[in-house]
Structure formats: structure tokens, C-alpha cells
C-alpha positions as CSV (number, residue, x, y, z in Angstrom):
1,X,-0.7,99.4,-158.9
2,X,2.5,98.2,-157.2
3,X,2.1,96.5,-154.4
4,X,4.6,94.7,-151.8
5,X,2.8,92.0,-149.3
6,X,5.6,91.7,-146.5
7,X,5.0,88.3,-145.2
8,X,4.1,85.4,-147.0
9,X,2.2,82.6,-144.6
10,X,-1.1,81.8,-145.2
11,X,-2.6,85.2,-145.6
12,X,0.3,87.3,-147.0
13,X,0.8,84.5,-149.6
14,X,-2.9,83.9,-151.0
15,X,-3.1,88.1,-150.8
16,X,0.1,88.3,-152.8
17,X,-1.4,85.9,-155.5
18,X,-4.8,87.3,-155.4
19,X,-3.2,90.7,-155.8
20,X,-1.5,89.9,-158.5
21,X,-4.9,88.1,-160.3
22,X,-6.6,91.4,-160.1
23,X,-3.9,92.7,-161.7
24,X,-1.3,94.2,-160.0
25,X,2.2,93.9,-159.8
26,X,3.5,92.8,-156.3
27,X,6.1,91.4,-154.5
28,X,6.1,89.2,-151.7
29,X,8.3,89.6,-149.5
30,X,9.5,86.9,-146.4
31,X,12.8,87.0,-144.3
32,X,12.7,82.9,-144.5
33,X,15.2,82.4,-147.6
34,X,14.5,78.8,-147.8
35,X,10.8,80.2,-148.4
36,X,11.7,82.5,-150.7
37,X,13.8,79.8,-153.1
38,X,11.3,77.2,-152.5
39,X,8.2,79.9,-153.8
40,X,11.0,80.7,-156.6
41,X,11.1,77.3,-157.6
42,X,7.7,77.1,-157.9
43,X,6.6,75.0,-154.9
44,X,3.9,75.7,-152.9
45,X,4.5,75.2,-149.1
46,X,0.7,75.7,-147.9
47,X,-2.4,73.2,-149.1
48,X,-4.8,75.8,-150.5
49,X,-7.3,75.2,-153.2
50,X,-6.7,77.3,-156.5
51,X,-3.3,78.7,-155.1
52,X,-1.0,76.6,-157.3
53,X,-2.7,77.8,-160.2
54,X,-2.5,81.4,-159.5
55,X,1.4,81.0,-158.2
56,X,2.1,79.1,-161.6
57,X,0.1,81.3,-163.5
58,X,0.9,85.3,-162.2
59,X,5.3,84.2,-161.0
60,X,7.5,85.7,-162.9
61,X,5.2,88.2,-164.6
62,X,2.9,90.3,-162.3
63,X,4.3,88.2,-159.3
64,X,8.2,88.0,-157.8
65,X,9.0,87.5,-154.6
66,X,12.3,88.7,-152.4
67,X,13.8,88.6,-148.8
68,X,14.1,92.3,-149.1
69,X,12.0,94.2,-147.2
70,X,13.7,97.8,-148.3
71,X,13.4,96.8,-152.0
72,X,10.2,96.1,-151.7
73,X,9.0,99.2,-150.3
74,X,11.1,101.3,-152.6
75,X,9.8,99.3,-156.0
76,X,6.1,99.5,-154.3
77,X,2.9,102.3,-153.8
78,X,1.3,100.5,-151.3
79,X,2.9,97.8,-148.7
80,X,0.9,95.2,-146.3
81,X,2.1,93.7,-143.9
82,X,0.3,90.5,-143.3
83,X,3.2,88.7,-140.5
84,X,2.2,86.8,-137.6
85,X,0.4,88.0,-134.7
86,X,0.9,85.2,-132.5
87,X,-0.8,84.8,-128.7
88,X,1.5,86.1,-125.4
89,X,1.5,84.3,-122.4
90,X,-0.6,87.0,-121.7
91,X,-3.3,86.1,-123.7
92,X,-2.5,89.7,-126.0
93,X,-1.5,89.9,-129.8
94,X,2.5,89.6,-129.7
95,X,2.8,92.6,-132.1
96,X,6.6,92.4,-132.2
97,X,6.7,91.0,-135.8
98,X,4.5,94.0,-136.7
99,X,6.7,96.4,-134.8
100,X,10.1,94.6,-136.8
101,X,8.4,95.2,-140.3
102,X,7.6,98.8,-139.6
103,X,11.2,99.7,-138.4
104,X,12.4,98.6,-141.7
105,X,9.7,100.0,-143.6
106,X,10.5,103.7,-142.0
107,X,14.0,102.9,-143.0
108,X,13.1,102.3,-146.7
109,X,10.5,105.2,-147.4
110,X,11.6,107.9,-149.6
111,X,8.2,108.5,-151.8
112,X,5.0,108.8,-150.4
113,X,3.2,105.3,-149.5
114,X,0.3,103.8,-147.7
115,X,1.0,101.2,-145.5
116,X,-1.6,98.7,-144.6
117,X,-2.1,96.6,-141.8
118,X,-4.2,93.2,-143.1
119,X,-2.9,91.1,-140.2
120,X,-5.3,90.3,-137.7
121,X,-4.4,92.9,-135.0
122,X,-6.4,94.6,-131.8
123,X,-7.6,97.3,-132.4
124,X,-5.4,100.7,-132.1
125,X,-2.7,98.9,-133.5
126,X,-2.9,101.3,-136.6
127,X,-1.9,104.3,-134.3
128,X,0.6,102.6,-132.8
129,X,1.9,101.7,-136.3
130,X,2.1,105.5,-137.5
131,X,4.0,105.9,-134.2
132,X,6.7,103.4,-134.8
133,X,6.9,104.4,-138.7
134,X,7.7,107.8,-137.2
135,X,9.9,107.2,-134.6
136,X,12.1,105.2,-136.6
137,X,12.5,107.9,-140.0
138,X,9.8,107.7,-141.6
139,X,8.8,111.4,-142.6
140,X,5.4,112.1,-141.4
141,X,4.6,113.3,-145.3
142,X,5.5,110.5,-147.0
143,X,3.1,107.9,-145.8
144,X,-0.6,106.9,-144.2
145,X,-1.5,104.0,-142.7
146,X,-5.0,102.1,-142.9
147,X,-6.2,98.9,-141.8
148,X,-7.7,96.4,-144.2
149,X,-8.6,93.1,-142.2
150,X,-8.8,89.7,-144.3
151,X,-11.7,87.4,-143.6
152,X,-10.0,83.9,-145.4
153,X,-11.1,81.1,-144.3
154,X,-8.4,78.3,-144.7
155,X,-9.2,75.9,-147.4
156,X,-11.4,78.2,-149.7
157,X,-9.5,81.6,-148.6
158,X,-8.7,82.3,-152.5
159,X,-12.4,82.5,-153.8
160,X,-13.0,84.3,-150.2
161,X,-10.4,87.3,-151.4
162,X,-11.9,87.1,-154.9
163,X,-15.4,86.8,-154.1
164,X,-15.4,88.0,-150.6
165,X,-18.7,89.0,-148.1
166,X,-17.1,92.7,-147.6
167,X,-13.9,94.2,-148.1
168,X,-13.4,96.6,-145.1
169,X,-11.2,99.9,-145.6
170,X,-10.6,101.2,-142.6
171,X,-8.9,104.6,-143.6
172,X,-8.2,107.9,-141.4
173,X,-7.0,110.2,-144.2
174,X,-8.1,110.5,-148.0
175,X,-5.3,109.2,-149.4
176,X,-5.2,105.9,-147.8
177,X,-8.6,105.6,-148.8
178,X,-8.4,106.4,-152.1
179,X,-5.4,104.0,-152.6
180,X,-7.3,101.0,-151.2
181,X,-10.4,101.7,-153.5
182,X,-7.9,101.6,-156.6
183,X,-6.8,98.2,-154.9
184,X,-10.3,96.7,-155.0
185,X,-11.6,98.2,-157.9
186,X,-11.9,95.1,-159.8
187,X,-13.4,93.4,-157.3
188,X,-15.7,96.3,-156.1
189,X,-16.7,97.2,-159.9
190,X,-16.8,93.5,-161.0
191,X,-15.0,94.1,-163.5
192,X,-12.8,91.3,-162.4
193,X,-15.9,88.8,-163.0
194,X,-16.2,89.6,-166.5
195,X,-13.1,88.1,-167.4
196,X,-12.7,84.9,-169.6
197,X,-10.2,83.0,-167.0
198,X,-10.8,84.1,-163.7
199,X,-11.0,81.4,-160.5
200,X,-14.4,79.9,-160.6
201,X,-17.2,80.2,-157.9
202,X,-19.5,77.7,-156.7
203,X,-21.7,80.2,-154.5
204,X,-24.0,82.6,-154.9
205,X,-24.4,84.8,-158.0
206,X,-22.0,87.3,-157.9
207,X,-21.1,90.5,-159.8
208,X,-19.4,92.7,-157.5
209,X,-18.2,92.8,-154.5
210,X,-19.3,95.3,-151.3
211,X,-16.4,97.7,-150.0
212,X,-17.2,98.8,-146.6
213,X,-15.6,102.3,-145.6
214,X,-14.6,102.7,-141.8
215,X,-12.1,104.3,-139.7
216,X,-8.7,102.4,-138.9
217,X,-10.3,101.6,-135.6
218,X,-13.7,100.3,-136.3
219,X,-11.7,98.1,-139.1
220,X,-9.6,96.5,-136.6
221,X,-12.9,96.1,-134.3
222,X,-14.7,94.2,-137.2
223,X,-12.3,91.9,-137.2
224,X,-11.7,90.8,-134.3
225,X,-15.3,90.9,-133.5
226,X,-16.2,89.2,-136.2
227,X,-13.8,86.0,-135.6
228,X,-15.1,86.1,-131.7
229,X,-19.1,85.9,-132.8
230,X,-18.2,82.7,-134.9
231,X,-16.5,81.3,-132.6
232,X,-18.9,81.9,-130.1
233,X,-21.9,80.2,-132.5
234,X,-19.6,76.9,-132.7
235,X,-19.6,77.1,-129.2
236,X,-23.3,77.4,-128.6
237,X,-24.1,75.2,-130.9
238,X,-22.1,72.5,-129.0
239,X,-23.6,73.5,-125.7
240,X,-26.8,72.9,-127.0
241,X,-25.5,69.2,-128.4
242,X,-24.7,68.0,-125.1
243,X,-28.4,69.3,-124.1
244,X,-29.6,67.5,-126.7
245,X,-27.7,64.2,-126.6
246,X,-28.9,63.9,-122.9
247,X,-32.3,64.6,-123.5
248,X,-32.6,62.0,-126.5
249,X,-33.2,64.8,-129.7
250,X,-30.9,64.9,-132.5
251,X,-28.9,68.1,-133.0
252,X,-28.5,68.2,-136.9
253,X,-32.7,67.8,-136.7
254,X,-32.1,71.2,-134.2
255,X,-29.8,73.0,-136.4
256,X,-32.0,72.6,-139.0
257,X,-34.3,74.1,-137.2
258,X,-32.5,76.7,-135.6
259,X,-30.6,77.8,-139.0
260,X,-33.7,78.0,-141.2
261,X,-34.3,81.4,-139.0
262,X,-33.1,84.0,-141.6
263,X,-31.9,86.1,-137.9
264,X,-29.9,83.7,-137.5
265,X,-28.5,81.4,-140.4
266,X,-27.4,77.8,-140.9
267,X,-23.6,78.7,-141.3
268,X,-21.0,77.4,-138.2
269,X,-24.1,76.0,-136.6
270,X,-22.2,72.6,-136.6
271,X,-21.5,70.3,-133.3
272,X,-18.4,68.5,-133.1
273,X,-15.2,68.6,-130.7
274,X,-14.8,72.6,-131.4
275,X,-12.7,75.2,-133.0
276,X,-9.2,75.5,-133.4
277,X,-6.7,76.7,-136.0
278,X,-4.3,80.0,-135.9
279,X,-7.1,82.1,-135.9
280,X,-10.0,81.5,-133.2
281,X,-8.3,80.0,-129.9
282,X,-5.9,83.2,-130.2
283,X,-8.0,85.7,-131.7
284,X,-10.9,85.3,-128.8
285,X,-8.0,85.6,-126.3
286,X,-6.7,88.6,-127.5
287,X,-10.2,90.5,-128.2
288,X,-10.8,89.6,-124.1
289,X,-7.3,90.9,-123.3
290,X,-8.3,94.1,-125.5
291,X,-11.9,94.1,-123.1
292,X,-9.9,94.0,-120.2
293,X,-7.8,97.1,-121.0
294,X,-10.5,99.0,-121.9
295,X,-12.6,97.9,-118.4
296,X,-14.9,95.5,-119.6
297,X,-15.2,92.0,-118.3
298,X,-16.4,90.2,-121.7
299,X,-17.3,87.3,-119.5
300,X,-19.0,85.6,-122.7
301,X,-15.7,84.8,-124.3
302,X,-14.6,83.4,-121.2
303,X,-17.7,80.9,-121.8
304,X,-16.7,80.5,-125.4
305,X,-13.4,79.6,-124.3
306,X,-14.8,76.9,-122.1
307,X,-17.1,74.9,-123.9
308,X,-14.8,75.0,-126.4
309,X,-12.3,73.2,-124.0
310,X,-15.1,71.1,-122.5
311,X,-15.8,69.8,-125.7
312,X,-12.8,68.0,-126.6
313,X,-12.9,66.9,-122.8
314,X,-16.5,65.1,-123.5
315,X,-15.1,64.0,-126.2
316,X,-12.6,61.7,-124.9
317,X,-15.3,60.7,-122.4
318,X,-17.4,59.6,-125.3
319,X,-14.7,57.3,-126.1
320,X,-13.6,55.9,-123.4
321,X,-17.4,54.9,-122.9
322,X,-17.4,53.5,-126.0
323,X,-14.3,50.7,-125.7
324,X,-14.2,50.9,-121.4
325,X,-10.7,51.2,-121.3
326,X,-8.2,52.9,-123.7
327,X,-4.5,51.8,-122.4
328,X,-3.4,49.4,-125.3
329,X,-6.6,50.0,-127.8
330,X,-5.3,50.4,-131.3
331,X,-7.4,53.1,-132.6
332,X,-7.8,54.6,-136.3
333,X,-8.1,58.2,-136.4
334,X,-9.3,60.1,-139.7
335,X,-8.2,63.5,-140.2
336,X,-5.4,65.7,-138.3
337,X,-6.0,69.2,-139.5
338,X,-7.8,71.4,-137.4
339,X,-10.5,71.5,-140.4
340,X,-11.2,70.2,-143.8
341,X,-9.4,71.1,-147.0
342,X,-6.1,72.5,-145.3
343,X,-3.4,71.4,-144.2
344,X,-2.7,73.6,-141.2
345,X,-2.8,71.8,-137.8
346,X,-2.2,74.9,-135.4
347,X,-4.2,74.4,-132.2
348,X,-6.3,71.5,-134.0
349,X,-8.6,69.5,-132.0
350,X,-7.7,66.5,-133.8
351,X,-3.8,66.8,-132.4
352,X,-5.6,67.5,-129.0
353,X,-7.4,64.3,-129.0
354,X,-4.8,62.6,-130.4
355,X,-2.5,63.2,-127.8
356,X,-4.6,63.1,-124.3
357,X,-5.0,59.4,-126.6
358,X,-1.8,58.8,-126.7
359,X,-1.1,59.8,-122.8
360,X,-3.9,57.2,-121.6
361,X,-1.5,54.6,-123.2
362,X,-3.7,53.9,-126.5
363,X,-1.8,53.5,-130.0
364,X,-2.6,55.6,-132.8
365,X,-2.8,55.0,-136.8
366,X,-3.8,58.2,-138.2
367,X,-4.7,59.3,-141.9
368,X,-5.1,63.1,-143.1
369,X,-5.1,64.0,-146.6
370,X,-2.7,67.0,-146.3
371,X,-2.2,67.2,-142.8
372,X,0.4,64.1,-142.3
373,X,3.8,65.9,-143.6
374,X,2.7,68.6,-141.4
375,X,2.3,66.4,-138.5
376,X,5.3,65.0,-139.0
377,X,7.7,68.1,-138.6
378,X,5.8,69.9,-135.3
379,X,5.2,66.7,-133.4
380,X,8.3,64.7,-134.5
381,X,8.2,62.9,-131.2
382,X,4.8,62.6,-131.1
383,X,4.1,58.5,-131.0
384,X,1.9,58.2,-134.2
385,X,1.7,55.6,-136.8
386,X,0.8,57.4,-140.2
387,X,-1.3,55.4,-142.7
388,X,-1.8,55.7,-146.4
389,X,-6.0,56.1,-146.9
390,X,-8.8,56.0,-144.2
391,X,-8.9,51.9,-144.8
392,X,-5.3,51.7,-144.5
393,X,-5.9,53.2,-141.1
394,X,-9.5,51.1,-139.8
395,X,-7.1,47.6,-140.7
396,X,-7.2,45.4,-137.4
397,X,-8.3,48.8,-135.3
398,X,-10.2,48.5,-132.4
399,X,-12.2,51.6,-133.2
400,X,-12.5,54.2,-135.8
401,X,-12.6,57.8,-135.2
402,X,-13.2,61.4,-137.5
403,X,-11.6,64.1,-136.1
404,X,-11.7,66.2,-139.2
405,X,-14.4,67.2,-141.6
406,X,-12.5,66.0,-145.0
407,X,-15.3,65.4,-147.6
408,X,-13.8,62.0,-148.6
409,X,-14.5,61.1,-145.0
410,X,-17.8,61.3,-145.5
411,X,-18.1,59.0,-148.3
412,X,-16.3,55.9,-147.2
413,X,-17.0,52.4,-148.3
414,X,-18.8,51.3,-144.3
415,X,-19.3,48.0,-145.5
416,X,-15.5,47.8,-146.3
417,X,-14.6,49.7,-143.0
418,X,-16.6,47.3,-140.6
419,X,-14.7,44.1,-142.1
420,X,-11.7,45.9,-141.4
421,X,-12.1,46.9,-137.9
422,X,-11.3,45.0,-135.5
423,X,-14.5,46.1,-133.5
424,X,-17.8,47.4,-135.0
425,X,-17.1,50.9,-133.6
426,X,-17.1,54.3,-134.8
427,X,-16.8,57.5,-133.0
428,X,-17.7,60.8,-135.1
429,X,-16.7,63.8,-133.7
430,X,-17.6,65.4,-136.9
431,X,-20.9,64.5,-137.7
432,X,-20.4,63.1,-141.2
433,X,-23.0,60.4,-141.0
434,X,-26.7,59.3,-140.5
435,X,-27.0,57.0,-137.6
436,X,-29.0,54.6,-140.2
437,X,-26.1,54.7,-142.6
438,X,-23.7,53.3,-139.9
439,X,-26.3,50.3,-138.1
440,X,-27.5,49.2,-141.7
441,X,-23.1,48.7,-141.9
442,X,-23.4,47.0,-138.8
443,X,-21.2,49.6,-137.1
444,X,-22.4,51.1,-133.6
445,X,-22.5,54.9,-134.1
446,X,-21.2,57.6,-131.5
447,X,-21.6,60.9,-132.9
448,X,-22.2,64.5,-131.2
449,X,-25.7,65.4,-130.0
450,X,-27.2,62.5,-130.9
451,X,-28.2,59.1,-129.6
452,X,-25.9,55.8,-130.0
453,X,-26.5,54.2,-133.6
454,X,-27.0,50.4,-132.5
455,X,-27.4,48.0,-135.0
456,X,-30.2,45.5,-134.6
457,X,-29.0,42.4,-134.3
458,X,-26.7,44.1,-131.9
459,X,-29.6,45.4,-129.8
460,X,-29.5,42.6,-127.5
461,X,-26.1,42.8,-126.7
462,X,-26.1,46.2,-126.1
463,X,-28.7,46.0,-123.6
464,X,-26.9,43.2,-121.9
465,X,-23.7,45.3,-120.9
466,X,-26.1,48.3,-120.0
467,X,-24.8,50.7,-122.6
468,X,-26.3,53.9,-122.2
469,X,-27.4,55.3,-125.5
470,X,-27.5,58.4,-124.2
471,X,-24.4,58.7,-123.2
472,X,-25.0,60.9,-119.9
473,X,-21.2,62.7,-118.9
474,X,-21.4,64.0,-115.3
475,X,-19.6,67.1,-114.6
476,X,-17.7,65.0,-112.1
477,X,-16.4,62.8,-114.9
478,X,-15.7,65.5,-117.5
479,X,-13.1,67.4,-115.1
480,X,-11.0,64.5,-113.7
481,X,-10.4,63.8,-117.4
482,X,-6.6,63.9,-118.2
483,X,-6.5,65.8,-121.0
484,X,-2.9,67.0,-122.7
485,X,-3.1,70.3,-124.6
């Protein structure tokens, strides 16, 4: 089938290759020209596992791309648009960049199309859509319009379109419907998986995938309900960390526990300094802007939202307990994504932390295997010292700290850290470690939901300066914290 995918940021460009590795012939279309040259070229301008391959393998045969929206649309049987749907100051989906594309899809239309929504959009957004299609020439015959949510997760979201949980079709009309099963028929027959070269998959056994027929409505629900749940499971999970670190249990020993419930799962049941990215922080905003209109006080995301915050404010509390003051500490800071494998840094913790840091008057050398360039060109004047590995970034440091979950993180050389630190310290806001692991190093260990790793010839001195393993954070403490976000 022809397809056009009109955007091409994280999700419209992984769709646009994934598309094309099913075996379609699309074009991806972006009104950034240096994009557009740059993807021509064959650069990739997102860190995204498998992507490169499928660029470099599908461009210039099922794949082109153009700045042409019109072209596009005319060359294409089904068109999704898959632009940003960033936050308002309201706390609502800015659907503007929605509202753009469809003008100048109505413009274009002369043979009968459906036209999918796959951004991540509040729900209704699909009637609106027919709305502006119609208002602006679109003949009411010669197109549908269906929602079709993504569920990539940064970092694996190729094998999550290849191999994904569900594929929701939310469809009002037959035609729409029909067109997005032809879409996903390789997927949904698996005859896709009995190919000799397709991406490989780590997971579970798999040999096709479930397509989940809804309305438009219900489709734009799932999503948005499904990003909130998630987000809300991170945030209980943390919740229960700072229960556990003051009562002396261990919160891995909990999630274990907790996870090995089949009702409930071990999946996002991981403490740390909380969510972040382009999808959660907005997407639980606009799902409680979307409660308000219809009457409903979703006070729960509002507690979501919170510990979420408080997090990165305990955080920060954690460290300063851990060096006393921070105003001239040199600290080392692994990782500057807002998660592991990507290099995307939008609303990441790790910038969060880094600059309330930076505002108490410490000094920064940070490391991030993807993230740095990134770093570099939205926080140009943002006072960090970039360093070429994790030991590169511990040399002469007063502290170490893990903001990010990167897996080579979690296989450093400690010995080789702890003679390069200035001070035996390391602060984990990750999880990444044992406490034994860290003590048999020599390093003290502050983690999340878990007691102080001392080592034992240290024991003594810790005592003497009446450092509380525990860690106890009064609520007093936690809000006078100067936090920049």
C-alpha cells in the first residue's frame, strides 16, 4: 500500500521505516528541509536501536522522503500524521500542528483516502479532525479518518512497532477499517516473522501480532490511558521506596515481591528519581485537562504528578546528606537522557537534577552515551563540563552519581571508580547496584529505597559523624528544597 507519514520525529520517523519494512511504499514527509537533506543523505538524527539499518536498508526503494505535504497525499492511500502534540500552558494537547497538517491535507485530496491520527492526541480529536478536513475542501466522500495510537517506547520502539503488545484500530466507518487491517497484515498474520531478514527479537515467542478493533474514541482513550497507568505505577512504586528506605527494608527485595503477582507484573515497578521524557510529564497533564472538561476531578494524577516531582526533590536531599554541603563540590554525573538507550533528554530527570546542582553552586562533569550532543544544543548555556567515558567523568570528583539507566552503567570497573574519586561516594538514583557490590569496592552506597551501603572498615567513621543510614527526609526539608525545573 502507499502510505505518506507526515512528520518525521521520533514516532513518524521509526513508523515511516517500519512501514516500509512490512512492505510498503511510503513517504515521509517533514516541513524541516535541513531534516529532509540530512535523512536524504542518509544520516540519522535520533539514537534508536535498529533504525539505521532499516533507513539504510528500505531509502531509496520502498522509502523517500519530501517537504511536500500535497505530494504526498496525492502519491499516497493512506496518510498519518504523527506531528507534535506538545503541552499548553494550560496543561491541554496544543493540537495546532495537527490542525496545520490537516488544512493542507484537505487542500491536496482529490481521490478517496483515510487519514490517520497515530500522534498521541485526547480523545475526540478524530472528530475534530473530520471537521477541519471538511471545512477547509476536503469533500466529505473522499476520505475517513481513524485513530491508530503508537505504544514505542524510546530506545526499543522499532521491535515495539514490529513486534508490538496490540495494535489498536480505532475506526468509525468500514473503510478506515479495512485500510488499517491491510496495513497490519503482516504483522497481524505473521507473515512478516517468517521472513529470512527481518529485525530480530529478544522477547517472547512470537508469531503474530493482536489487532485490537475500537472506535476512534475508545482508541484515543487507550492511549492516553494507557501512558497515565504507567506512569502512575512508577510513581507508586517510588512512594512505596521512600516507605521502605525509612522503615530499613529494601525495595528491589519488595518489587520482587510485589511483581511476582501475575495481577500485577514486575514491568515499571522500578524506584528511582521518576519519569520524564516527551511522553509522560505531558501526556498525564493532558488526560487530567481532558477529566476536567468532561467534570471529573482525576485527583489520582494529580498524586502521580507529585511524587513524581517529590522524587527528584528527595533526591537532591539524598545528596546533600551525603557530602553536607554542595556549593563548590565537583560532582560526576552518569547519564543525561531521561532513560537508557535514547538519546532524547525532553523533560529528563537527569537535566533536572543537574541543574537545581548547578543553582546550589556545585560543578558538574557529566557523561551520557548519546545524550551529550543533545545536551549541548538545548542547554547551550547550561554550565556543564562534558566528559569522554563514566571514568573520564569519576577523575578527582567528589562524588559519583547515576542519573540514567544506561546498561554500561551498570557494569563499571568500582575498583577503578573508587581510586578515581576523590571521595568514596556514590549516589544511585537508578538502582544499578547491590549495596555489597559497592562496600566490597570500598565505596559508600546511596541508592533509592534502600539503606546506606557502608563499607566496613568505614563503619567506625560513619558512626562517628552520626550518619543516618536511613536517610530520614522530613517533609519540612523536602519543600524548602531549591529545586530549578
Amino acid at each position: 500500500m502507499r502510505i505518506a507519514v507526515i512528520g518525521s520525529g521520533y514516532v513518524g520517523l521509526v513508523s515511516a521505516a517500519c512501514f516500509a519494512e512490512i512492505g510498503h511504499d511510503v513517504i515521509s514527509v517533514d516541513n524541516d528541509a535541513n531534516k529532509i537533506s540530512a535523512l536524504e543523505r542518509g544520516e540519522v538524527p535520533i539514537h534508536e536501536r535498529f533504525l539505521a539499518e532499516l533507513l539504510q536498508r528500505h531509502h531509496g526503494f520502498r522509502l523517500r522522503f519530501s517537504t511536500s505535504v500535497a505530494h504526498a497525499v496525492k502519491a499516497s492511500d493512506a496518510i498519518f500524521i504523527t506531528v507534535g502534540t506538545p503541552q499548553s500552558a494550560t496543561g491541554e494537547a496544543d493540537l495546532s500542528f495537527v490542525e496545520a497538517v490537516a488544512q493542507e491535507i484537505a487542500s491536496a485530496i482529490c481521490t478517496r483516502k483515510v487519514v490517520i491520527e497515530k500522534s498521541t492526541v485526547p480523545v475526540r480529536t478524530c472528530e475534530f479532525l473530520r471537521k477541519s478536513l471538511l471545512f477547509n475542501g476536503a469533500k466529505s466522500e473522499l476520505f475517513s479518518v481513524a485513530s491508530n495510537p503508537e505504544f514505542l517506547r524510546e530506545g526499543t520502539a522499532v521491535t515495539d512497532f514490529l513486534y508490538p503488545d496490540r495494535i489498536v484500530i480505532g475506526a468509525d466507518d468500514e473503510f478506515s477499517t479495512s485500510m488499517l487491517r491491510q496495513i497490519y497484515a503482516p504483522l497481524a498474520s505473521g507473515s512478516y516473522y517468517s521472513c529470512a531478514d527481518t529485525i530480530p527479537f529478544s522477547g517472547r515467542a512470537f508469531t503474530k501480532a493482536r489487532a485490537i478493533i475500537t472506535n476512534a474514541k475508545s482508541a484515543e482513550l487507550i492511549k492516553h490511558a494507557s501512558n497515565a497507568f504507567l506512569a502512575m505505577k512508577i510513581s507508586f512504586i517510588n512512594a512505596v521506596a521512600n516507605i521502605s528506605e525509612s522503615v530499613g527494608a529494601d525495595i528491589t527485595e519488595v518489587c520482587e515481591g510485589i511483581g511476582a503477582d501475575s495481577r500485577i507484573g514486575p514491568r515499571f515497578l522500578n524506584a528511582g528519581i521518576g519519569y520524564g521524557g516527551s511522553c509522560f510529564p505531558k501526556d498525564v497533564q493532558a488526560f487530567q485537562a481532558v477529566a476536567n472538561q468532561c467534570g471529573y476531578d482525576f485527583a489520582l494524577l494529580t498524586e502521580v504528578m507529585r511524587i513524581n516531582t517529590d522524587q527528584q526533590k528527595r533526591f537532591l536531599a539524598k545528596i546533600r546528606s551525603a557530602l553536607w554541603t554542595l556549593r563548590g563540590k565537583k560532582l560526576a554525573v552518569l547519564g543525561l537522557a531521561f532513560k537508557g538507550d535514547t538519546d532524547d533528554i525532553r523533560e529528563s530527570p537527569a537535566i533536572a537534577v543537574i541543574q537545581a546542582l548547578l543553582k546550589e553552586g556545585a560543578h558538574v562533569r557529566a557523561y551520557d552515551p548519546a545524550a551529550i550532543a543533545r545536551t549541548r544544543h538545548m542547554h547551550p548555556q547550561t554550565a556543564i563540563e562534558y566528559a569522554d567515558d563514566a571514568y573520564d567523568a569519576a577523575t578527582g570528583c567528589d562524588a559519583l552519581l547515576i542519573l540514567t539507566e544506561w546498561n554500561e552503567f551498570a557494569k563499571l570497573d568500582l575498583g577503578r571508580i573508587r581510586s578515581l574519586l576523590k571521595y568514596p561516594v556514590v549516589i544511585d538514583g537508578r538502582n544499578l547496584y547491590e549495596n555489597n557490590q559497592m562496600t566490597e569496592a570500598g565505596l559508600i552506597y546511596y541508592s533509592i529505597g534502600r539503606s546506606v551501603g557502608v563499607p566496613a572498615k568505614m563503619l567506625p567513621i560513619v558512626n562517628n559523624t552520626n550518619l543516618d543510614p536511613q536517610l530520614h527526609i522530613p517533609d519540612s526539608t523536602r519543600e524548602a528544597a531549591p529545586v530549578s525545573y
